[in-house]
C-alpha positions in Angstrom: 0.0 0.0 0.0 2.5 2.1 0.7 4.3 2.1 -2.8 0.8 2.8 -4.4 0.1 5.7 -2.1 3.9 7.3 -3.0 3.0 6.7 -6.8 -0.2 8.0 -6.7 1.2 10.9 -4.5 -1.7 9.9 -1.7 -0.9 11.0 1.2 -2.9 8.7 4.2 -4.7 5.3 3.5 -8.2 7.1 4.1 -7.3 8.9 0.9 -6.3 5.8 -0.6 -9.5 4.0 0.7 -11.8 6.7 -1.4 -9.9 6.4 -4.3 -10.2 2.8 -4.0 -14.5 3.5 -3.4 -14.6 5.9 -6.4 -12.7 3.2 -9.1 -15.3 0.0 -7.5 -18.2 2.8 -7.8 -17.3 4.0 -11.0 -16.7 0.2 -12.7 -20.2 -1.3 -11.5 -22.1 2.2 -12.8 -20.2 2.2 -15.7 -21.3 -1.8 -16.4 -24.7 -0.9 -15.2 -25.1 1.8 -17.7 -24.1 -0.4 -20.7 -27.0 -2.3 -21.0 -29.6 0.3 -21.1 -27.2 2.0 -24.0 -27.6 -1.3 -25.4 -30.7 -1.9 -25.6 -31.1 1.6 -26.8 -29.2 0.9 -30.1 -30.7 -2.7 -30.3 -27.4 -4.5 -29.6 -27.9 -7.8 -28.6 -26.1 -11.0 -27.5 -27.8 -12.5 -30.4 -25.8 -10.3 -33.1 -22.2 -12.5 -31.6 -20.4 -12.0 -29.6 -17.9 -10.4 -32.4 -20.0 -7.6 -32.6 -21.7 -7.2 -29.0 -18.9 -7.2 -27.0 -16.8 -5.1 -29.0 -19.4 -2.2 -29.2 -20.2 -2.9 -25.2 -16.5 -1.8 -24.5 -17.0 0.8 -26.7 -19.9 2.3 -25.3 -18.2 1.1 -21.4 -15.4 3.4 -22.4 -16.6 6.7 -22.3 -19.3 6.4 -20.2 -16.2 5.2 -16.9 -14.1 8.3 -18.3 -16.7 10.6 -17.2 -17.7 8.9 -14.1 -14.6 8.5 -12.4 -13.9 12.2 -12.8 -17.8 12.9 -11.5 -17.2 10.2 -8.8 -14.0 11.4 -7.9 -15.3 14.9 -7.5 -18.5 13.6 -5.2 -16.3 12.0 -3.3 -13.3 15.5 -2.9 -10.8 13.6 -5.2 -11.6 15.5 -8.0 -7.6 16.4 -8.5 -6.4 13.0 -8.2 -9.1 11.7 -11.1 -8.4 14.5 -13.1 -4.7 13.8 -13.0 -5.2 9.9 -13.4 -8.0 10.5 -16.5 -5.0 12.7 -18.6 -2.3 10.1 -17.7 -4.6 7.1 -19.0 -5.3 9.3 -22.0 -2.0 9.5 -23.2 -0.6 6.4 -22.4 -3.3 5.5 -24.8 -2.1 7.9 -27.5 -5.5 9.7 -27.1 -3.7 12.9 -25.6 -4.9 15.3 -28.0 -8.4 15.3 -26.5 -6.9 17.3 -24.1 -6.3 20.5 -24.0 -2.7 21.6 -24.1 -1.4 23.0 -20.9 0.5 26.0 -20.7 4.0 26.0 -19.2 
């Protein structure tokens, strides 16, 4: 625990606790909220799995973006999930969906 709190820059295990809180919140809401989005665009186990599960990730993906920073803020960790959410992005190359920051 310690070397995630020192990576993460966390500084007691309470801290650490709510961060922990907001990433199991924001997985089950974000998994909760995929099959009503779904249904919605009539997406169905029944199409295969080749094309259901990749358009469930799809629509999984954005949807946890913004709930971990909304989470994170409910919860006063609004800093740490804003900082984690632009390191994800551009470890995944999607960097320029950000705004550039000025030195």
């Amino acid at each position: 625990m310690k070397k995630l709190k020192e990576r993460w820059n966390l500084k007691s295990n309470g801290q650490l606790f709510i961060v922990f809180l907001v990433f199991a919140i924001t997985g089950s809401s974000a998994a909760k909220l995929a099959a009503p989005v779904t249904d919605f665009f009539q997406i169905t186990k029944e199409m295969g799995w080749y094309v259901y599960w990749p358009f469930r990730i799809l629509i999984i993906f954005p949807v946890y973006q913004v709930l971990l920073v909304f989470f994170g803020w409910v919860f006063g960790q609004f800093e740490f999930f804003w900082w984690f959410e632009k390191k994800m992005l551009r470890s995944m190359k999607l960097g320029f969906l950000l705004k550039k920051e000025e030195p």
